[in-house]
Backbone atoms as SQL, in Angstrom:
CREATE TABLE atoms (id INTEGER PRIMARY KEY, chain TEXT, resi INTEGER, resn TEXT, atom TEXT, x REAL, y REAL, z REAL);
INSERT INTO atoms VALUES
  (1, 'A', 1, 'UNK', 'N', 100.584, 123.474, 184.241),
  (2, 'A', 1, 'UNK', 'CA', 100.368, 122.751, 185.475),
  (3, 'A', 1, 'UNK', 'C', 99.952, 121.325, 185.117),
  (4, 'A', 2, 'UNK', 'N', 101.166, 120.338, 185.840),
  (5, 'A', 2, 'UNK', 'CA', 100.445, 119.164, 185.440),
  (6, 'A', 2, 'UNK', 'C', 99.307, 118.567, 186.328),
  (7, 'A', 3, 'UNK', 'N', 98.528, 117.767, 186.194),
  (8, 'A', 3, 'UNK', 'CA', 97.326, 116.988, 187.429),
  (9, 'A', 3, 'UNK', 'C', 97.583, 115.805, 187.504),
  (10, 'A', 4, 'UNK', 'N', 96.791, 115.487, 188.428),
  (11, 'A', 4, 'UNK', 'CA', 97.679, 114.262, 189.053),
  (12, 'A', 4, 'UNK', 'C', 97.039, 113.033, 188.653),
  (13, 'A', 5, 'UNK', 'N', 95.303, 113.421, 187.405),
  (14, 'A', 5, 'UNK', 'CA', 95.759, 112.631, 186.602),
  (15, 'A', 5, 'UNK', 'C', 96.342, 111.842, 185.782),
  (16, 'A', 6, 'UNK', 'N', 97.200, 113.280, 184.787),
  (17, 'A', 6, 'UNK', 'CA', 98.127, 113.415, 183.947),
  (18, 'A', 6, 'UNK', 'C', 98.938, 112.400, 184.265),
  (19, 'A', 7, 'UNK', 'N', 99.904, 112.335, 185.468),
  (20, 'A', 7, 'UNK', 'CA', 100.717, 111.975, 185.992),
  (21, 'A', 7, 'UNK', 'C', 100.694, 110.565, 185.993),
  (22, 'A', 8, 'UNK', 'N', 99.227, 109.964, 186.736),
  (23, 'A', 8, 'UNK', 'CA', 98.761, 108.781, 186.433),
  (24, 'A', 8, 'UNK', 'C', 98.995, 108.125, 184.767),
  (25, 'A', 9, 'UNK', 'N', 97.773, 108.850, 184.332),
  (26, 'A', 9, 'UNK', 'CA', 97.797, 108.487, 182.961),
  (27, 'A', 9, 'UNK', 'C', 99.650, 108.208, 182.151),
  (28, 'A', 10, 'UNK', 'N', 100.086, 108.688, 182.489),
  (29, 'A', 10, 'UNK', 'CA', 101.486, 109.132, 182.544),
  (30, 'A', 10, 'UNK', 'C', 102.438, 107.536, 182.664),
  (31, 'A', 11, 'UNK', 'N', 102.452, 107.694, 183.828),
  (32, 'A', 11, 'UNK', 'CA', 102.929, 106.412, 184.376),
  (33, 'A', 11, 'UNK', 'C', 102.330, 105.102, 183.864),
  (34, 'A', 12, 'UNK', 'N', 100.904, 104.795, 183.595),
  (35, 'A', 12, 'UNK', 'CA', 100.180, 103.742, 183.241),
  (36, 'A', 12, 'UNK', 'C', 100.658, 103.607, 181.718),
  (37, 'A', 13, 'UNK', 'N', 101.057, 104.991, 180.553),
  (38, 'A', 13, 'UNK', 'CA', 101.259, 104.706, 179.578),
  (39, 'A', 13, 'UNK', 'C', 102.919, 104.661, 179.443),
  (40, 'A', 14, 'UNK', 'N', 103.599, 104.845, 180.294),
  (41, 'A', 14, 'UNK', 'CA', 105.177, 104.157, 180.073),
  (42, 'A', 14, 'UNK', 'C', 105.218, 103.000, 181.061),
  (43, 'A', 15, 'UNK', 'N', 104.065, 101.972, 181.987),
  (44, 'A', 15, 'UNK', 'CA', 104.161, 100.735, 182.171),
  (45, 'A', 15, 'UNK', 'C', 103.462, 99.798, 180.793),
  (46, 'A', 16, 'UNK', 'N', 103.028, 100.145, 180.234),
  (47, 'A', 16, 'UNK', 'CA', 102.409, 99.811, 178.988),
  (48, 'A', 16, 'UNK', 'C', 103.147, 99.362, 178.001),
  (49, 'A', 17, 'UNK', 'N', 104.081, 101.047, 177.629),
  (50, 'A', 17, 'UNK', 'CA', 104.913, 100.775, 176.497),
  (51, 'A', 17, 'UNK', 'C', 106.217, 99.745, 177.101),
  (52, 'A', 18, 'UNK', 'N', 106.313, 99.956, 178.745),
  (53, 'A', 18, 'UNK', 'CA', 107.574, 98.813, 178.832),
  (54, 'A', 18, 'UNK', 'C', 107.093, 97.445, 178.954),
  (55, 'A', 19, 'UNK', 'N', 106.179, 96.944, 179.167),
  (56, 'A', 19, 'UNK', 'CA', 105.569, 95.939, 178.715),
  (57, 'A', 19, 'UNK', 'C', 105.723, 95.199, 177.320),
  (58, 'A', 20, 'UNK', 'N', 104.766, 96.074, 176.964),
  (59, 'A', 20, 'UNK', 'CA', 105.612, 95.852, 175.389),
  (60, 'A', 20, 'UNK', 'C', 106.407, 95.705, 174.428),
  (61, 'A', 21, 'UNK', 'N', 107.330, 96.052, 175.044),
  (62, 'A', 21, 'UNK', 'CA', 108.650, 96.399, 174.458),
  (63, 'A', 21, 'UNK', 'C', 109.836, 95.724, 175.077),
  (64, 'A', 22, 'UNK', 'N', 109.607, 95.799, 176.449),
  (65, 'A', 22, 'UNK', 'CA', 111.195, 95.353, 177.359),
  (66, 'A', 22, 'UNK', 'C', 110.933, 94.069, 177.432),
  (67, 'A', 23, 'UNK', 'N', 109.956, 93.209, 177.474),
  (68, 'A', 23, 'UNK', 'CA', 110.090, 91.607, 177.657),
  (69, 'A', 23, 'UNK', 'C', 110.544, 90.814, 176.225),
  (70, 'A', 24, 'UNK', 'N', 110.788, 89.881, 176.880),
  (71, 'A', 24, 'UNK', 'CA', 111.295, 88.866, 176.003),
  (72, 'A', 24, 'UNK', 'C', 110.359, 88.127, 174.799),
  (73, 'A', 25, 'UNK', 'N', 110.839, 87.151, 173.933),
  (74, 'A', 25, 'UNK', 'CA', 109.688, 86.637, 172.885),
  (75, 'A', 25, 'UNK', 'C', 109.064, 85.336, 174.024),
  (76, 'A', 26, 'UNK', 'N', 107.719, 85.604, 173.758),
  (77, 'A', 26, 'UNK', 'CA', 107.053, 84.633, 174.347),
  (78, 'A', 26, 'UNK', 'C', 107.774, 83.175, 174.361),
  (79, 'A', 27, 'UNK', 'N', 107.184, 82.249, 175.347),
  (80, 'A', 27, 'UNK', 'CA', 107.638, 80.623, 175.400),
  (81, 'A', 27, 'UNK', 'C', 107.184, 79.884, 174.312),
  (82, 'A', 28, 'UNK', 'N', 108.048, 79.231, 173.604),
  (83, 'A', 28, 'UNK', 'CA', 107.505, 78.258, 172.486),
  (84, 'A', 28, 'UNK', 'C', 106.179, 77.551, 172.824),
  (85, 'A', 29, 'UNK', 'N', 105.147, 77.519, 171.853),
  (86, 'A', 29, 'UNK', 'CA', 104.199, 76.335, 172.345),
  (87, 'A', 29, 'UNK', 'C', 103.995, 75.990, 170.974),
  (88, 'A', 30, 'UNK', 'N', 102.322, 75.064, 170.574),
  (89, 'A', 30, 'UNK', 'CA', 102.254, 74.386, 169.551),
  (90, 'A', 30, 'UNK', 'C', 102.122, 75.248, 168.799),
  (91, 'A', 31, 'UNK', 'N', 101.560, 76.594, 168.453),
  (92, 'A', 31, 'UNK', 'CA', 101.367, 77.347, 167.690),
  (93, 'A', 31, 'UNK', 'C', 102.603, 78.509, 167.432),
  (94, 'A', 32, 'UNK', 'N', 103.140, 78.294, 168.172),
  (95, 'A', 32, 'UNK', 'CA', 104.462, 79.231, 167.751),
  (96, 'A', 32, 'UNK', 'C', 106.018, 78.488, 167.113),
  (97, 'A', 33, 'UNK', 'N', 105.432, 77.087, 167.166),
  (98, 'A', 33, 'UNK', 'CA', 106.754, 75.927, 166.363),
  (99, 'A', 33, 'UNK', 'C', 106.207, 75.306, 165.459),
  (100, 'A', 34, 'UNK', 'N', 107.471, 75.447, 164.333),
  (101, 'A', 34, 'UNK', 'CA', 106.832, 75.298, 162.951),
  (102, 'A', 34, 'UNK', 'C', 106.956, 73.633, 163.240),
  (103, 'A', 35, 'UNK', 'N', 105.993, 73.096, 161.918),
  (104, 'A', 35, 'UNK', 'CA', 106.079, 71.539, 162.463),
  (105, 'A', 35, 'UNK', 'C', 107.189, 70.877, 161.718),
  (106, 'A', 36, 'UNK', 'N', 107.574, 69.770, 161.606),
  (107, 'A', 36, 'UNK', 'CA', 108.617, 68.826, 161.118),
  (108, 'A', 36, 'UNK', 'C', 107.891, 68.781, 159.642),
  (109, 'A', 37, 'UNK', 'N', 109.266, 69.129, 159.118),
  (110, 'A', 37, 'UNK', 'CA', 108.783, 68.616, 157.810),
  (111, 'A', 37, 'UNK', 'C', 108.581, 67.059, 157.511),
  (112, 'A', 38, 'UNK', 'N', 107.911, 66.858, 156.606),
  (113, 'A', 38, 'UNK', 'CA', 107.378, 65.453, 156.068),
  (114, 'A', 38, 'UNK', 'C', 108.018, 65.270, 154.673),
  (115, 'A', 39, 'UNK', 'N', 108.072, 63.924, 153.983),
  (116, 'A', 39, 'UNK', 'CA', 108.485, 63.891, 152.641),
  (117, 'A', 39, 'UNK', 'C', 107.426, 64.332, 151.844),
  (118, 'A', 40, 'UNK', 'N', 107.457, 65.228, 150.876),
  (119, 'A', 40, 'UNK', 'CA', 106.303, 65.431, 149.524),
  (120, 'A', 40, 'UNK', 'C', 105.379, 64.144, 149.661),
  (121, 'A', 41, 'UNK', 'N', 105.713, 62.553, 149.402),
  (122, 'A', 41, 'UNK', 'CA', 105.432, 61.715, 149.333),
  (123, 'A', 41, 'UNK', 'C', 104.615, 61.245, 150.657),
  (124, 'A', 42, 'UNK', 'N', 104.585, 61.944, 151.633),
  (125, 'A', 42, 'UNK', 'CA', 104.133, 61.063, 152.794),
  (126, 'A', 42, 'UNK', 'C', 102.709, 60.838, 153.430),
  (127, 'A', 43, 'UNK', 'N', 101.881, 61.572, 152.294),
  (128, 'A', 43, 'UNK', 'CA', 100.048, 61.148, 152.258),
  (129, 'A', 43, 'UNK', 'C', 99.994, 59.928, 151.973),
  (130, 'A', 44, 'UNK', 'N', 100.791, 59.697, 150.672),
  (131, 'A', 44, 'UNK', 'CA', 100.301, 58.589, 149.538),
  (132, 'A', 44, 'UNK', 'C', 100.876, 57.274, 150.844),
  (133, 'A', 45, 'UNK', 'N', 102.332, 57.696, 151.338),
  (134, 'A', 45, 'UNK', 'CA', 102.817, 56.492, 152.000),
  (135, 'A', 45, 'UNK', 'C', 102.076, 56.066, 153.153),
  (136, 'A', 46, 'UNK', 'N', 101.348, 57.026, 153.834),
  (137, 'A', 46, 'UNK', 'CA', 100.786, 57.045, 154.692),
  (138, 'A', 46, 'UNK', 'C', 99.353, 55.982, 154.400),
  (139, 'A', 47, 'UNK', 'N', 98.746, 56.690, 153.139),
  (140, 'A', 47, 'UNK', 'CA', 97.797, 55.472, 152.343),
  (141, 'A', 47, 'UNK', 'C', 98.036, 54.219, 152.586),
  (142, 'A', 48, 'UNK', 'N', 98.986, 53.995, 151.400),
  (143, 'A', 48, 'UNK', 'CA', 99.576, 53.250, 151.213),
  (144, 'A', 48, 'UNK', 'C', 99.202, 52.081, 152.331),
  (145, 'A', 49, 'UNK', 'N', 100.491, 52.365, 153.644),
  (146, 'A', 49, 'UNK', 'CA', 100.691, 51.565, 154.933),
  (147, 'A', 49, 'UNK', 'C', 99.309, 51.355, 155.116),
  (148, 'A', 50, 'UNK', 'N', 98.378, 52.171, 155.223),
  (149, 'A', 50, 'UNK', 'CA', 97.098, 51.806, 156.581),
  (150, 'A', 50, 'UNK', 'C', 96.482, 50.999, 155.675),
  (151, 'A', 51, 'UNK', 'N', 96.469, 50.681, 153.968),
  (152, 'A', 51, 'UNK', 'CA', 95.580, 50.404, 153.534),
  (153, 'A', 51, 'UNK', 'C', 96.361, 48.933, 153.580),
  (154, 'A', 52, 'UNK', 'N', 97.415, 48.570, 153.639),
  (155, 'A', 52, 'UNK', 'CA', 98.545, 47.143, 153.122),
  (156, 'A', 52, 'UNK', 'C', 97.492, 46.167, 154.817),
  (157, 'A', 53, 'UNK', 'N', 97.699, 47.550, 156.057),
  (158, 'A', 53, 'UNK', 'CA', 96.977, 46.533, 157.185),
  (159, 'A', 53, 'UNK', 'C', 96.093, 46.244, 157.546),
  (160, 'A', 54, 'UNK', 'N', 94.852, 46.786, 156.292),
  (161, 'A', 54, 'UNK', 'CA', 93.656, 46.815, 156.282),
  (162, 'A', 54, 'UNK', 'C', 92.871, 45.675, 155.609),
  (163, 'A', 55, 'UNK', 'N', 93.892, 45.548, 154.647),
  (164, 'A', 55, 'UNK', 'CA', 93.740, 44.238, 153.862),
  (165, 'A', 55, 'UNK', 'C', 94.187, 42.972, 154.120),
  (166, 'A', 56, 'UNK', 'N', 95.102, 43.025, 155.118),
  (167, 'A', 56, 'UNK', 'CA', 95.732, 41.721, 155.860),
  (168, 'A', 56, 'UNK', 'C', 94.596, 41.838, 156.673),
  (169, 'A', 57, 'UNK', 'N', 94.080, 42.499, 157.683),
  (170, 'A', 57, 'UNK', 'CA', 92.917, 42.087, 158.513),
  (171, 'A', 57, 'UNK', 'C', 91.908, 41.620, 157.669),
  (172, 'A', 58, 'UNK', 'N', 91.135, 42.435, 156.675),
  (173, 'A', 58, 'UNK', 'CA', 89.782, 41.840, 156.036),
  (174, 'A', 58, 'UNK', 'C', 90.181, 40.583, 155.677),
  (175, 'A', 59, 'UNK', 'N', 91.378, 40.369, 155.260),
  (176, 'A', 59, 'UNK', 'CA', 91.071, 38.682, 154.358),
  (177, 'A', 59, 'UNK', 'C', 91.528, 37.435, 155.590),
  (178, 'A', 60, 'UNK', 'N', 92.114, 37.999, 156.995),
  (179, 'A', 60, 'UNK', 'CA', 92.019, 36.938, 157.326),
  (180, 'A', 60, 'UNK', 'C', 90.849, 37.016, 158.257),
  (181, 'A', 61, 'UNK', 'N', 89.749, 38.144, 158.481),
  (182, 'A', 61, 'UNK', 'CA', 88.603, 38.013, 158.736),
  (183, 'A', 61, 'UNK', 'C', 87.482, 37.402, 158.091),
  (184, 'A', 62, 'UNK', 'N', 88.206, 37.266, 156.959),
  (185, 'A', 62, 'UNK', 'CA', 87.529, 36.241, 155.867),
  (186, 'A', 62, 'UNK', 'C', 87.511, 34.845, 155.980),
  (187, 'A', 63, 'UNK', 'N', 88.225, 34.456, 156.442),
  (188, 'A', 63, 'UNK', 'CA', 88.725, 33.035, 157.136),
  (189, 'A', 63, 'UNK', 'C', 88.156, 33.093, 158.311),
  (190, 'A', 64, 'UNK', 'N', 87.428, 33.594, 159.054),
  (191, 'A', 64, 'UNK', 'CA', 87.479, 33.652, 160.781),
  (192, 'A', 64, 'UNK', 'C', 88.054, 33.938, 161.465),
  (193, 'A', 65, 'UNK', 'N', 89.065, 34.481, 161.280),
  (194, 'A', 65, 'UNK', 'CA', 90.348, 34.966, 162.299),
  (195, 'A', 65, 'UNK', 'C', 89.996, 35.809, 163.429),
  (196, 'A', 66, 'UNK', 'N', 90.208, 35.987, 164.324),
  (197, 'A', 66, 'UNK', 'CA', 90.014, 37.202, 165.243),
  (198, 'A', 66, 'UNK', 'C', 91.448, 37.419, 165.657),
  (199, 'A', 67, 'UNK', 'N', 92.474, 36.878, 165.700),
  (200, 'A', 67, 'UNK', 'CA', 93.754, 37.736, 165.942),
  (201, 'A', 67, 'UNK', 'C', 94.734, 37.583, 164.548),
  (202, 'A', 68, 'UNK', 'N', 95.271, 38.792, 164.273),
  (203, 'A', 68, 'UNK', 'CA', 95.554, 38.982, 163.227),
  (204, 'A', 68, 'UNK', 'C', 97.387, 39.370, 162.894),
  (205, 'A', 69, 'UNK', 'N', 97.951, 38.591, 162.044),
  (206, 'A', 69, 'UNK', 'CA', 99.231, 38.497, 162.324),
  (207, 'A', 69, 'UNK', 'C', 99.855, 40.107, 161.090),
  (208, 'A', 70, 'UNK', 'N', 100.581, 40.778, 161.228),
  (209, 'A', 70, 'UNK', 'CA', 100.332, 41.874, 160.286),
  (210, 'A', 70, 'UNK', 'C', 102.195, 42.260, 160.163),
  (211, 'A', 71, 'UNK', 'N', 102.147, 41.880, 158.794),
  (212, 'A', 71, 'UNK', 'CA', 103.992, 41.870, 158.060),
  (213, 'A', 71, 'UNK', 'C', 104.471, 42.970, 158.864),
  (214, 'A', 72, 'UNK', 'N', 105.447, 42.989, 159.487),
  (215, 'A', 72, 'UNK', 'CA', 106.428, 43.766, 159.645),
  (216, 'A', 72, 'UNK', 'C', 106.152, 44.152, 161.338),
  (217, 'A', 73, 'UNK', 'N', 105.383, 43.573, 161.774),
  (218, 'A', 73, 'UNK', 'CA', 104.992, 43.629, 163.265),
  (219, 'A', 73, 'UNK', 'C', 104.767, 42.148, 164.276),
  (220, 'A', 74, 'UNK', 'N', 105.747, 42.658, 165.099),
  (221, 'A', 74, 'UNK', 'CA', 106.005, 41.180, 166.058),
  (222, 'A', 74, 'UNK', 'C', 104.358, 40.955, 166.902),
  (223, 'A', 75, 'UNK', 'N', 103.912, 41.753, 167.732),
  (224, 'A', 75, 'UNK', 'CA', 103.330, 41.301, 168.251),
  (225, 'A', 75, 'UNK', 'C', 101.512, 41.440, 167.575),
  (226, 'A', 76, 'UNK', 'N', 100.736, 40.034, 167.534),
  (227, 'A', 76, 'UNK', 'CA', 99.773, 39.905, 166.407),
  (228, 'A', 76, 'UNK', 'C', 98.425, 40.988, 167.176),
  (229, 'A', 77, 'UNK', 'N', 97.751, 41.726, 165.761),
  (230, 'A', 77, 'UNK', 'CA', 96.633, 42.148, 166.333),
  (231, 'A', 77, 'UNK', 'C', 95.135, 41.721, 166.998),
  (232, 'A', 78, 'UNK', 'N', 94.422, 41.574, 167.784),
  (233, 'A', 78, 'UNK', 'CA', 93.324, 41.261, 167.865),
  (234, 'A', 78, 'UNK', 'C', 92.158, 42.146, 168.935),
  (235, 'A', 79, 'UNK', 'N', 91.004, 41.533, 168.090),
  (236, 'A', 79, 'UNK', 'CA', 89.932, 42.465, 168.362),
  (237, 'A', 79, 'UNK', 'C', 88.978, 41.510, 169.418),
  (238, 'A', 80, 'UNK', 'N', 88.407, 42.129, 170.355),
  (239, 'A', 80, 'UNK', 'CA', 87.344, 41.349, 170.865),
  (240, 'A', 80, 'UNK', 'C', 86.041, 41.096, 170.446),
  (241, 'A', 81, 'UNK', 'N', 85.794, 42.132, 169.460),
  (242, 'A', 81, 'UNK', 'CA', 84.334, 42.140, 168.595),
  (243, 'A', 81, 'UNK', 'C', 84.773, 42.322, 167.615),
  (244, 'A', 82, 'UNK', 'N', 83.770, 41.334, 166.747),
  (245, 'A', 82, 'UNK', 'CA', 84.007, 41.581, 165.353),
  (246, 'A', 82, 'UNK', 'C', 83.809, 43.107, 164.501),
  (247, 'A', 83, 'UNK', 'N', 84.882, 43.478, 164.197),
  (248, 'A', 83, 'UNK', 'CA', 85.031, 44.655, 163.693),
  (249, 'A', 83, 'UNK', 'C', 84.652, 44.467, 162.012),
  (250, 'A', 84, 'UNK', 'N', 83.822, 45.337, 161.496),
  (251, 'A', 84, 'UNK', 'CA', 83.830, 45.413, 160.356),
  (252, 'A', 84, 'UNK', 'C', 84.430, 46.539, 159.274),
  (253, 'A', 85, 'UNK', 'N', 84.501, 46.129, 157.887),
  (254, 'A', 85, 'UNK', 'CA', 85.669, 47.184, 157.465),
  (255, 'A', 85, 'UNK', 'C', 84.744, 48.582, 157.315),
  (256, 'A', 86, 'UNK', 'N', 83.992, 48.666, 157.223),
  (257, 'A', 86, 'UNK', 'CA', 83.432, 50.219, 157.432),
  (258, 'A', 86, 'UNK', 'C', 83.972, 51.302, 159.108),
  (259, 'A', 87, 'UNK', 'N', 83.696, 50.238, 159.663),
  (260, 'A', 87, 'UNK', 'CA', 84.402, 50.864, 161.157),
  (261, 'A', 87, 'UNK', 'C', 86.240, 50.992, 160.905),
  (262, 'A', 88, 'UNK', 'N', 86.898, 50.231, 160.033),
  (263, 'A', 88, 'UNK', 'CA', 88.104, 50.549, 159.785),
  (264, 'A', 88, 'UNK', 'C', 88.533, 51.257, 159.324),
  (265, 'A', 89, 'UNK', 'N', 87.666, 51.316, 158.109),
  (266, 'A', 89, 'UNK', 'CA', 87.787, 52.765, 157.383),
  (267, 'A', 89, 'UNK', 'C', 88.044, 53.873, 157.745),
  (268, 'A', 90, 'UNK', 'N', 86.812, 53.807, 158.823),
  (269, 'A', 90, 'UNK', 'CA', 86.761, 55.205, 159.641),
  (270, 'A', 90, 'UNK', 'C', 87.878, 55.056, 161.015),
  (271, 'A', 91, 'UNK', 'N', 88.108, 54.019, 161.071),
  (272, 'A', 91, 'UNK', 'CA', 89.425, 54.575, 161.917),
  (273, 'A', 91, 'UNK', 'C', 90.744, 55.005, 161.026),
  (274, 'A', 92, 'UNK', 'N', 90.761, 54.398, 160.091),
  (275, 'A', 92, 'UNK', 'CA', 92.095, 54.614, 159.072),
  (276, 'A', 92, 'UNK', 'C', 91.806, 55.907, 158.712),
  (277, 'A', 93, 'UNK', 'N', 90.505, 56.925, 158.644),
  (278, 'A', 93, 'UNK', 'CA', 90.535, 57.887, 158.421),
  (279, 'A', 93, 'UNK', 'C', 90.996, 58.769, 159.286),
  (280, 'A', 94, 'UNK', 'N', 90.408, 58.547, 160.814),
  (281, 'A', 94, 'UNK', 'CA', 90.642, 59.283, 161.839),
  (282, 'A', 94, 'UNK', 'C', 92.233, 59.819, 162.059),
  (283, 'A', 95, 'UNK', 'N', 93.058, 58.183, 161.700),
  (284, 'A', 95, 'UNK', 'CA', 94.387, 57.706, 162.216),
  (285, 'A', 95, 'UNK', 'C', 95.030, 59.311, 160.959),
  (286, 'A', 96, 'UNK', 'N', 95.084, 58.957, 159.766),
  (287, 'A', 96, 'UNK', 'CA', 95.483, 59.858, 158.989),
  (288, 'A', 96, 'UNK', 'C', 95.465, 61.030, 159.174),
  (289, 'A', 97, 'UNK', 'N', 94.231, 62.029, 159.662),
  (290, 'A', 97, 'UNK', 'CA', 93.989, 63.135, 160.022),
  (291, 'A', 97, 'UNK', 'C', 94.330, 63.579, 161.145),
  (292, 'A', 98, 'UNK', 'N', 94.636, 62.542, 161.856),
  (293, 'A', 98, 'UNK', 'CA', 95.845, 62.751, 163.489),
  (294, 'A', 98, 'UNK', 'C', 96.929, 63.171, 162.886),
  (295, 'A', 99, 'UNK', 'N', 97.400, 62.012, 162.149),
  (296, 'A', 99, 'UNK', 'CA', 99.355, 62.163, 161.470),
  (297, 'A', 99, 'UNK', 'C', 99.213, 63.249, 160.584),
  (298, 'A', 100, 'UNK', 'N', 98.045, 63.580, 159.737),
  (299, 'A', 100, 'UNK', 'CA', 98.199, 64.686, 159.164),
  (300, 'A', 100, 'UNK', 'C', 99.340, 66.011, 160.033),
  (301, 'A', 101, 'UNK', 'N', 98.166, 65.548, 161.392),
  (302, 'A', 101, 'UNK', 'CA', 98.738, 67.459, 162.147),
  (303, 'A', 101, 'UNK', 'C', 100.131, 67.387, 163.154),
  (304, 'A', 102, 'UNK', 'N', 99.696, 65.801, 163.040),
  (305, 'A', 102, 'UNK', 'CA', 101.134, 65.141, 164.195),
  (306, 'A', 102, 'UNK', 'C', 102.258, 64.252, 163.158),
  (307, 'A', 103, 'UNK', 'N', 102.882, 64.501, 162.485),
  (308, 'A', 103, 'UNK', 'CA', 103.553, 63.924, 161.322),
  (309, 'A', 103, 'UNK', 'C', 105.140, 63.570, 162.254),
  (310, 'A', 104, 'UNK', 'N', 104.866, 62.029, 162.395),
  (311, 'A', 104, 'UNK', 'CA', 106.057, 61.154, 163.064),
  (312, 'A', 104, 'UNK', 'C', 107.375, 61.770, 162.309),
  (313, 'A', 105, 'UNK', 'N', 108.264, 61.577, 163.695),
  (314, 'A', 105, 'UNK', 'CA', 109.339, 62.037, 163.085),
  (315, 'A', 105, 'UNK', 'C', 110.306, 60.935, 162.130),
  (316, 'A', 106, 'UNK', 'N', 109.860, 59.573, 162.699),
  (317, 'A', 106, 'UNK', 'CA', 110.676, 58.366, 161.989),
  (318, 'A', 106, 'UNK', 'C', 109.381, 57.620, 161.196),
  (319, 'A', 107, 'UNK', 'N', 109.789, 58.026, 159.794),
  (320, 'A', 107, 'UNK', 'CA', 108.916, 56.995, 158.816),
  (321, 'A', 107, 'UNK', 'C', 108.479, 55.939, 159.078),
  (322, 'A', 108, 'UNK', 'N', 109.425, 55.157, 159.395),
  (323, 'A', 108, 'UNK', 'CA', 109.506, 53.429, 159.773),
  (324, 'A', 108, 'UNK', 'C', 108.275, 53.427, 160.450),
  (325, 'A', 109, 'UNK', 'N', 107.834, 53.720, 161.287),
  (326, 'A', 109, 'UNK', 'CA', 107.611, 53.762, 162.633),
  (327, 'A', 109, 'UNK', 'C', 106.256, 53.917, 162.030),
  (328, 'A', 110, 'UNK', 'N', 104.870, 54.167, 160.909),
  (329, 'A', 110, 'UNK', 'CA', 103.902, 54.454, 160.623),
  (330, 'A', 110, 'UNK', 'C', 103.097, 53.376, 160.891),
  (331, 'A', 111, 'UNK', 'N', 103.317, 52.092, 160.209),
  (332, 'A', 111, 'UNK', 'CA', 102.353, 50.760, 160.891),
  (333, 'A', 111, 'UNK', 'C', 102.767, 50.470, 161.909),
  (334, 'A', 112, 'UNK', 'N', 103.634, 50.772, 162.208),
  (335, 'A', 112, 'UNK', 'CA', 103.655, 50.345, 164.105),
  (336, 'A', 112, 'UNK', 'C', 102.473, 51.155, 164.758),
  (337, 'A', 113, 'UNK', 'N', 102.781, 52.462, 164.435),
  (338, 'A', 113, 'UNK', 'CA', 101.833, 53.396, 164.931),
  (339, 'A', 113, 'UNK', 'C', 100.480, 53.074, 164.664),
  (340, 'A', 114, 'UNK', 'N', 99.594, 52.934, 163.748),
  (341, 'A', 114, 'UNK', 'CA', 98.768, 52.529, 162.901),
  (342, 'A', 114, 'UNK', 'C', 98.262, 51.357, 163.806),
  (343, 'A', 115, 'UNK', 'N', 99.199, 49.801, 164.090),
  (344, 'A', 115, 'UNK', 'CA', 98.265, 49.023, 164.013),
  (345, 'A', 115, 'UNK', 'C', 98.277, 49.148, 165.996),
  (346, 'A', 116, 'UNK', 'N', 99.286, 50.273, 166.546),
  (347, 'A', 116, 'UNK', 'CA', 99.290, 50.081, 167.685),
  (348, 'A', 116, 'UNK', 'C', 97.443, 51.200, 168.163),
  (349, 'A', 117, 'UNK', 'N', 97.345, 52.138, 167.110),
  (350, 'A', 117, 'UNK', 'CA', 96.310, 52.994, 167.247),
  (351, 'A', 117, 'UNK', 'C', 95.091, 52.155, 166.924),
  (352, 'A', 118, 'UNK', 'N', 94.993, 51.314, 166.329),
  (353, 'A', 118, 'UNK', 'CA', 93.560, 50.215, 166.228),
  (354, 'A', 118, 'UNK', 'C', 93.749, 49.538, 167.412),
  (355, 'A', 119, 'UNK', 'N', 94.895, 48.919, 168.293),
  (356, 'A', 119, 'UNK', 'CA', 94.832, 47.805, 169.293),
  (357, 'A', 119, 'UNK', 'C', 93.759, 48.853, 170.653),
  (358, 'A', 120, 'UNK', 'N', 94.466, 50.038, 170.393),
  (359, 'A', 120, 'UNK', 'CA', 94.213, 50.924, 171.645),
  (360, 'A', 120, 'UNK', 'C', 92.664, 51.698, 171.026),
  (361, 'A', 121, 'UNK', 'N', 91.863, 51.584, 169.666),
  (362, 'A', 121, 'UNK', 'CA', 90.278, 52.711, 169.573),
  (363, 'A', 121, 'UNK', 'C', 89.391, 51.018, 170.104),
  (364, 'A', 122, 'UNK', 'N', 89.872, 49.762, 169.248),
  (365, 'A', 122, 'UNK', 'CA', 89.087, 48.869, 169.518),
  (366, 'A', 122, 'UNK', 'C', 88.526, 48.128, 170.167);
């Protein structure tokens, strides 16, 4: 004799298993897409860049400058307060550990990014 627990229980464990089983693979999100690969090389380049616009700012902050003209970028940077290179640092660190997890898909495109991410923390 079955009861009409049973029956319950019954039904609740074949909505369960079709649950499980009959739907589809979940919707892509950030954790289920692998990321873009990067070149082997693209810490050091990454260095590299933030440190080439770090050093065009300090030395013409060395001079007095407050807007700052930076190779390979049309429009010039400037700060409203004098920024010092310890605060750069730590943004050049921040900036890196972003691109670490967010790694651009076009190389080129790193000091753009870079000196457009100092126009917009400072």
């Amino acid at each position: 004799v079955i009861t009409e627990e049973e029956e319950d229980l019954e039904r609740v464990v074949k909505q369960v298993v079709d649950h499980l089983f009959s739907t589809g693979a979940p919707r892509p999100n950030q954790s289920t897409q692998s990321q873009a690969l990067s070149p082997p090389d693209f810490l050091n380049q990454l260095d590299i860049i933030t440190k080439e616009v770090l050093d065009v700012i300090s030395a013409q902050q060395g001079i007095g400058s407050t807007s700052f003209k930076i190779p390979g970028i049309e429009d010039p940077l400037s700060f409203n307060c004098n920024v010092n290179i310890a605060k750069l640092r730590r943004l050049k660190r921040q900036f890196i550990t972003y691109t670490k997890s967010h790694p651009p898909s076009d190389m080129t495109k790193l000091k753009e990014s870079f000196v457009q991410y100092l126009k917009s923390v400072v």
